[in-house]
VOZA-811727 format. One record per residue (C-alpha): residue number from 1; x negated, z, y. Coordinates in steps of 0.05 Angstrom, whole numbers. Layout:
BEGIN
NUM | X | Z | Y .
...
//
This chain:
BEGIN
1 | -2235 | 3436 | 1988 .
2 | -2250 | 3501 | 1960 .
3 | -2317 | 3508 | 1913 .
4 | -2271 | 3533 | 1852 .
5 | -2231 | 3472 | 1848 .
6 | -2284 | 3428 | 1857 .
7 | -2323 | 3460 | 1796 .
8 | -2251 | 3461 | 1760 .
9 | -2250 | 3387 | 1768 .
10 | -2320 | 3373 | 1747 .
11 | -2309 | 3412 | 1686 .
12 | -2240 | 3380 | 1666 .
13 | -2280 | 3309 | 1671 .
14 | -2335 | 3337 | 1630 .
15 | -2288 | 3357 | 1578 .
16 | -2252 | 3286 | 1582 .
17 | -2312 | 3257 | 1577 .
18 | -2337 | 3281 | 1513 .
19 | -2271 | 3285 | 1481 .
20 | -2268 | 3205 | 1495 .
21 | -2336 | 3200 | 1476 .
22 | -2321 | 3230 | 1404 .
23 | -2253 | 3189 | 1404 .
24 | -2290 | 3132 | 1410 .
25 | -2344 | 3148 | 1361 .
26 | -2289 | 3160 | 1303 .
27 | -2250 | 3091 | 1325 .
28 | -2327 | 3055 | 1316 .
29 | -2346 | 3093 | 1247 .
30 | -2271 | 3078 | 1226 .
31 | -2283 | 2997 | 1240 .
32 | -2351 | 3003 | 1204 .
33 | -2323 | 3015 | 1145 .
34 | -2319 | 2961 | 1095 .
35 | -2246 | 2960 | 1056 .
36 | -2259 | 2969 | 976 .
37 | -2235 | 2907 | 946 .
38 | -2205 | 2908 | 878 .
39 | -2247 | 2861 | 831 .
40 | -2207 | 2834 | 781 .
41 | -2249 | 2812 | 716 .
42 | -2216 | 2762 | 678 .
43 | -2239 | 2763 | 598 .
44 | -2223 | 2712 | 555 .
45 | -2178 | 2743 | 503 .
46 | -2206 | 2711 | 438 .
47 | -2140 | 2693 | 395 .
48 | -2121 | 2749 | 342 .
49 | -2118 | 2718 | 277 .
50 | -2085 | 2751 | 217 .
51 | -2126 | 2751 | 153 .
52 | -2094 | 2706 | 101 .
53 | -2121 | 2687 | 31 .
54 | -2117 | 2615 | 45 .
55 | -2127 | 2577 | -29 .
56 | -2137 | 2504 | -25 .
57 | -2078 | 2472 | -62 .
58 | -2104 | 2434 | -122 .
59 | -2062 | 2375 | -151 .
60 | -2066 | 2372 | -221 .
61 | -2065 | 2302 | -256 .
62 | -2047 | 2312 | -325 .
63 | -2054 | 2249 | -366 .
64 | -2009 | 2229 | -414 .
65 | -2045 | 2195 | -462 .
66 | -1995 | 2141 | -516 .
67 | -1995 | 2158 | -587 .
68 | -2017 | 2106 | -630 .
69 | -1948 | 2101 | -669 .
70 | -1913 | 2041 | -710 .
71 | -1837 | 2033 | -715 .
72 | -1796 | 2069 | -667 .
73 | -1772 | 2136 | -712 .
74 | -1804 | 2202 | -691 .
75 | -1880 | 2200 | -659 .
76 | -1910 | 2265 | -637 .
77 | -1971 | 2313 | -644 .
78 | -1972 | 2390 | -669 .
79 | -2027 | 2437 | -695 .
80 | -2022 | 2450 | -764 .
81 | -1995 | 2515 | -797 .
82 | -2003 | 2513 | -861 .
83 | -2023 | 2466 | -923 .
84 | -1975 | 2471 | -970 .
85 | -1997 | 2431 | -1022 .
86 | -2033 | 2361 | -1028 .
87 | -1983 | 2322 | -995 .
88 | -1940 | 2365 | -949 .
89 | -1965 | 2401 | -897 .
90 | -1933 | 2445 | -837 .
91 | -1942 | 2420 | -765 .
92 | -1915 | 2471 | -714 .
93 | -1873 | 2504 | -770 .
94 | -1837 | 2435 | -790 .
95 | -1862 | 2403 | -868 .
96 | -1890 | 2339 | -866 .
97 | -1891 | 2298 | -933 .
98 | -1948 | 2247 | -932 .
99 | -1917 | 2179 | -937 .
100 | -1924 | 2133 | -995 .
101 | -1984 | 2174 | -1027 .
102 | -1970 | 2240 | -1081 .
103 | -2000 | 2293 | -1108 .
104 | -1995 | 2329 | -1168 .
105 | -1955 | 2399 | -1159 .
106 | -2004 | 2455 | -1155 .
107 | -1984 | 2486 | -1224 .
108 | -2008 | 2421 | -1245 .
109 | -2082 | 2387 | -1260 .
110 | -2110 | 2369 | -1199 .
111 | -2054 | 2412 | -1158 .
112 | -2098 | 2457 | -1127 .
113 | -2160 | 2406 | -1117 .
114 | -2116 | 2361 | -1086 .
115 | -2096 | 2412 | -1031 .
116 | -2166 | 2437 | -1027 .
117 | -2186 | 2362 | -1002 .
118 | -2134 | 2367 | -951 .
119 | -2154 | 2436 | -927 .
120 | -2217 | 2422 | -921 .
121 | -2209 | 2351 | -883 .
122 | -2149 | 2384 | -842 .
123 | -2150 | 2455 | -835 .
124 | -2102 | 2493 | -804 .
125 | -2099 | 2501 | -742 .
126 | -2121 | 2422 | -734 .
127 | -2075 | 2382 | -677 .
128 | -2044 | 2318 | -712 .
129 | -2011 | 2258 | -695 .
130 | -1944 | 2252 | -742 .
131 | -1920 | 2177 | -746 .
132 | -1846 | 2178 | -786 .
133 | -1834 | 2125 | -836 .
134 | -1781 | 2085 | -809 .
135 | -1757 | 2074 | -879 .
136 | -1748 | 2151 | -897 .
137 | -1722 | 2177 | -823 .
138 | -1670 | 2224 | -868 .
139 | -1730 | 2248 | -901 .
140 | -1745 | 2283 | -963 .
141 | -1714 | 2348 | -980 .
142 | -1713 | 2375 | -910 .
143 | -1788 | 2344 | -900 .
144 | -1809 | 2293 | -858 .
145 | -1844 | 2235 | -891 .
146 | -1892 | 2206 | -844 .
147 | -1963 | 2187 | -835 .
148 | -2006 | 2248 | -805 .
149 | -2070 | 2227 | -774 .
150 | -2117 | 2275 | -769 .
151 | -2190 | 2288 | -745 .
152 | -2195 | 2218 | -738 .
153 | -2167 | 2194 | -818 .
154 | -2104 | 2180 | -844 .
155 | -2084 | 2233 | -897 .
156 | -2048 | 2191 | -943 .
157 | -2104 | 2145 | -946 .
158 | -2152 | 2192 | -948 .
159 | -2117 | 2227 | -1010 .
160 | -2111 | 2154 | -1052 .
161 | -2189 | 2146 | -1036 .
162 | -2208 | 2214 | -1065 .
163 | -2169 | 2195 | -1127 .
164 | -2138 | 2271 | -1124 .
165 | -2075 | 2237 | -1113 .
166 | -2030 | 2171 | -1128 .
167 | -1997 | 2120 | -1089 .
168 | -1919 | 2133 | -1102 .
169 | -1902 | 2058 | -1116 .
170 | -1824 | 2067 | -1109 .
171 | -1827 | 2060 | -1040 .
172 | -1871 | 2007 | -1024 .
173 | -1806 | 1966 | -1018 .
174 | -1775 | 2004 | -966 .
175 | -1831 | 2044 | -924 .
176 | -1861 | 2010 | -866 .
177 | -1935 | 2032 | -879 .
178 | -1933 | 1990 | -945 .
179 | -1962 | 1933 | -908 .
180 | -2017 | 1967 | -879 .
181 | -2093 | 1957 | -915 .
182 | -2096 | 2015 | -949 .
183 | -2029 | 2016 | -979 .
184 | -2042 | 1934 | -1000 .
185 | -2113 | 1962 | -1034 .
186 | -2074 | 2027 | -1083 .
187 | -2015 | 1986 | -1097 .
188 | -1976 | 1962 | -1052 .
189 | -1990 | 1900 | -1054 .
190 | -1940 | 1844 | -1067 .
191 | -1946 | 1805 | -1135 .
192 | -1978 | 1742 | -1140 .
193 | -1943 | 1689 | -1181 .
194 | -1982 | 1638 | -1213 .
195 | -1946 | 1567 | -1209 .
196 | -1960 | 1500 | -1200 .
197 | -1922 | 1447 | -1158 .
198 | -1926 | 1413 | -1224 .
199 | -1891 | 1430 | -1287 .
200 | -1874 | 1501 | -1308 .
201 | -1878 | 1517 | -1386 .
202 | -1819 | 1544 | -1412 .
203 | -1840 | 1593 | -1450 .
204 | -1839 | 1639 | -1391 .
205 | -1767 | 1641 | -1345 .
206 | -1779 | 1692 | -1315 .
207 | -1824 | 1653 | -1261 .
208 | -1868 | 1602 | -1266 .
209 | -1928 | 1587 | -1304 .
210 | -1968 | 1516 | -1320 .
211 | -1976 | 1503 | -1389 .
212 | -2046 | 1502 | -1423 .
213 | -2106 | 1498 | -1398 .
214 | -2130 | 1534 | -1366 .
215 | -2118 | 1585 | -1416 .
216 | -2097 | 1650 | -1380 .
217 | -2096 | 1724 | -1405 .
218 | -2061 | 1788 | -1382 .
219 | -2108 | 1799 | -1337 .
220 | -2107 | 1738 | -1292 .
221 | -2033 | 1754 | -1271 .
222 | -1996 | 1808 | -1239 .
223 | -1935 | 1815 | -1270 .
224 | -1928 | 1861 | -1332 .
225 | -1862 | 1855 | -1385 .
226 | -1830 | 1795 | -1376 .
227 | -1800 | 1746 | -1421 .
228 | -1839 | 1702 | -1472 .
229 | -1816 | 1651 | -1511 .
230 | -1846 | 1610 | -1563 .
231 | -1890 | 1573 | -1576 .
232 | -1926 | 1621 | -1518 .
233 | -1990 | 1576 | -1507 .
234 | -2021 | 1629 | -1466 .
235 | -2017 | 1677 | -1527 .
236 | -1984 | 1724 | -1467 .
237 | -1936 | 1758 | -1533 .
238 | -1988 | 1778 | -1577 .
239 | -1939 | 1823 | -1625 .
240 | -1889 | 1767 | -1613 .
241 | -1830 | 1812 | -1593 .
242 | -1810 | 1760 | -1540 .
243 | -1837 | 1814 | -1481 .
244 | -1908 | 1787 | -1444 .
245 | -1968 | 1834 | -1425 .
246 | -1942 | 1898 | -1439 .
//
């Protein structure tokens, strides 16, 4: 062969050579490299809560506590409003007429120190207790007549005690508090006949009383103007006008 093709060939393998040589260098640099990997971090979301004013709910017991009423008319409680006079008094803008017990009208004596006492034992703005007297439920001129306990004490009893008023004795027959102590102790109380399960002297009709002795007076009975007639051995008609302890 001619020297210029062999050189021609030697240089075309050369070239092959290296160009394989840098082909293969790429293909080893492209193996050695390590694909990326995508980490995926998983968080633990912590749940979103809304902000709420959360208030406890609170059950509220309300006790209902029973009055301490007789008879079955009207039973309630009310602040007082006003003190009218010595026996009537306003409880949440309704009048209240003590029962059984009186005062004397404020132009009167003792008017004004009768409501004085209850002003100053019930003022207003005091809660009561009003207990209506069964025997009076169409009341008194557009008044209720009732017992009012207050602060603890019983108004109409607490009026009779002071002496700044008087036990009404019309009514002891019909009102249902006339049985109670204090009504008994200012005049309530039923009267006491003297008798005997032996013989009744007949100077006295009216009910029965034993003839003499013991010698009674006025004083050792309770009734007052009854019937006397003669001879009256318990001298009972002094002015002998045929009427007894007058």
């Amino acid at each position: 062969m001619k020297p210029k093709i062999i050189i021609g060939i030697v240089v075309a393998v050369v070239i092959l050579g290296i160009i394989s040589s840098q082909l293969g260098g790429e293909s080893e640099r492209i193996d050695n490299v390590m694909p990326v990997a995508e980490e995926i971090i998983e968080v633990d979301a912590a749940p979103i809560v809304s902000e709420v004013d959360v208030t406890p709910v609170v059950e509220e017991t309300i006790v209902v506590e029973k009055l301490n009423c007789l008879g079955t008319a009207k039973c309630f409680t009310g602040i007082v409003t006003k003190v009218i006079d010595g026996d009537t008094l306003k409880v949440n803008g309704e009048s209240i007429r003590f029962s059984l017990a009186s005062a004397p009208e404020l132009k009167g004596y003792g008017g004004v120190d009768s409501k004085n006492f209850i002003e100053t034992i019930c003022p207003v703005g005091s809660t009561v207790t009003v207990d209506e007297d069964d025997g009076y439920v169409i009341g008194s001129y557009g008044r209720i007549v009732g017992l009012v306990h207050c602060n603890g004490v019983n108004l109409s009893s607490e009026l009779l005690d002071s002496t700044l008023g008087y036990l009404d004795d019309r009514f002891c027959d019909s009102s249902e508090f006339a049985e109670l102590k204090w009504a008994q102790k200012h005049g309530c109380a039923k009267d006491v006949v003297v008798e005997t399960t032996n013989d009744c002297d007949e100077s006295y009709p009216d009910f029965c009383i034993t003839s003499s002795p013991p010698d009674l007076d006025c004083s050792d009975i309770s009734q007052k103007k009854f019937t006397v007639l003669q001879p009256d051995p318990h001298k009972f008609d002094g002015d002998k006008d045929g009427i007894g302890c007058e």
